[in-house]
C-alpha positions as CSV (number, residue, x, y, z in Angstrom):
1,X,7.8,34.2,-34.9
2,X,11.6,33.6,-35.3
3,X,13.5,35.1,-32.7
4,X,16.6,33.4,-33.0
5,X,16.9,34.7,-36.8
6,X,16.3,38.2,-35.5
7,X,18.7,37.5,-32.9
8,X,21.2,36.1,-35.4
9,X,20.4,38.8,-38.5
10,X,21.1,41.6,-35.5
11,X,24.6,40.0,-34.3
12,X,25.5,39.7,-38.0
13,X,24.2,43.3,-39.2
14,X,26.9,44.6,-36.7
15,X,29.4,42.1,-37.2
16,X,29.8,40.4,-34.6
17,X,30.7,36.5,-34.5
18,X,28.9,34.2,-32.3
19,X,32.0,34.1,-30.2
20,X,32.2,37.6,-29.4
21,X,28.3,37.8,-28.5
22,X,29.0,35.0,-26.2
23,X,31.8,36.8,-24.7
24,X,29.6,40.0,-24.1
25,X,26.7,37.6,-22.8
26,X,29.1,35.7,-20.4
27,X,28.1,32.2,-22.0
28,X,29.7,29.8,-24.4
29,X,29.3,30.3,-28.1
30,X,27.1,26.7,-28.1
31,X,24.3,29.0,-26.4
32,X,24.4,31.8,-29.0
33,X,23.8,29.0,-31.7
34,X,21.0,27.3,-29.6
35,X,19.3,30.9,-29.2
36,X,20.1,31.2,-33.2
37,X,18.5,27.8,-33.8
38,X,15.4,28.5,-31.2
39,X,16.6,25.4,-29.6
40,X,17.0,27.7,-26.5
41,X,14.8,30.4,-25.1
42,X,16.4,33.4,-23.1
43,X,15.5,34.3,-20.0
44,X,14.4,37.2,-18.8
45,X,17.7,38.6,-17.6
46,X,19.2,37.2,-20.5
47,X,17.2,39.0,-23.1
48,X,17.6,42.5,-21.2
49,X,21.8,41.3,-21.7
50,X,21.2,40.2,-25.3
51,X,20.0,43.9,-25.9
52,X,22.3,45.6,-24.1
53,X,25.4,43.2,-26.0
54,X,23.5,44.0,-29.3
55,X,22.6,47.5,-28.3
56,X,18.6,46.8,-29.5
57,X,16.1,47.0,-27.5
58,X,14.8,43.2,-26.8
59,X,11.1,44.8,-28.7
60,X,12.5,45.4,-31.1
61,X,14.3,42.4,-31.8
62,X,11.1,40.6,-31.3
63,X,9.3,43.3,-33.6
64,X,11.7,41.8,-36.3
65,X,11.2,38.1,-35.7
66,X,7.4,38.7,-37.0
67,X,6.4,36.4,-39.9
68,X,3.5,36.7,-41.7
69,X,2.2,33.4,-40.5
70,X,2.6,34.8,-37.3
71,X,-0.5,37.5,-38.4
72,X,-4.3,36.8,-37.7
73,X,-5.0,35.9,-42.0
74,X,-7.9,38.8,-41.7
75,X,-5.2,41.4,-40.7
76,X,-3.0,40.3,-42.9
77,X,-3.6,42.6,-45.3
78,X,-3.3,45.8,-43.0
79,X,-0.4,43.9,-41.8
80,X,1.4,44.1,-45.1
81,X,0.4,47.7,-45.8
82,X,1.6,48.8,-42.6
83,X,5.1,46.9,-42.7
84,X,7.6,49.5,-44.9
85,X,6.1,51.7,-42.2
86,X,7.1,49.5,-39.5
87,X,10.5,48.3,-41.3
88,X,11.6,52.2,-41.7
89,X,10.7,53.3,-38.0
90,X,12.8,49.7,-37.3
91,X,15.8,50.6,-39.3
92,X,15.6,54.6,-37.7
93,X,16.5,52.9,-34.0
């Protein structure tokens, strides 16, 4: 699970700097690249802002950071069947 690439992919799909998400987060820039990086964690409070600054629900940010490593290797098979399913119902919020 990557959530800092979701995280980072998101800010970038609406073009939006690290500066600027920082600005809407009321944090440095330094703390956007440690999220980026996974060096960081948010909080709970910080990932409810993080969505509202990105306007994504925090889910679904997390449903995007899903690697297959991250899948049981006896589901991954369903996994991978269901996922343009998953990706289209992702790209329709």
């Amino acid at each position: 699970m990557d959530a800092g690439k979701a995280i980072r992919n998101e800010r970038i799909r609406q073009g939006m700097s690290q500066k600027e998400l920082g600005i809407r987060l009321n944090v440095n820039n330094t703390y956007v690249c440690d999220l980026e990086k996974n060096r960081k964690y948010p909080s709970r409070k910080m990932a409810e802002k993080l969505a509202m600054a990105l306007s994504t629900p925090y889910p679904v940010i997390l449903m995007r950071s899903i690697e297959l490593s991250d899948i049981p290797f006896q589901k991954r098979d369903t996994y991978k069947a269901s996922l343009p399913a998953i990706n289209a119902l992702l790209a329709s919020l």
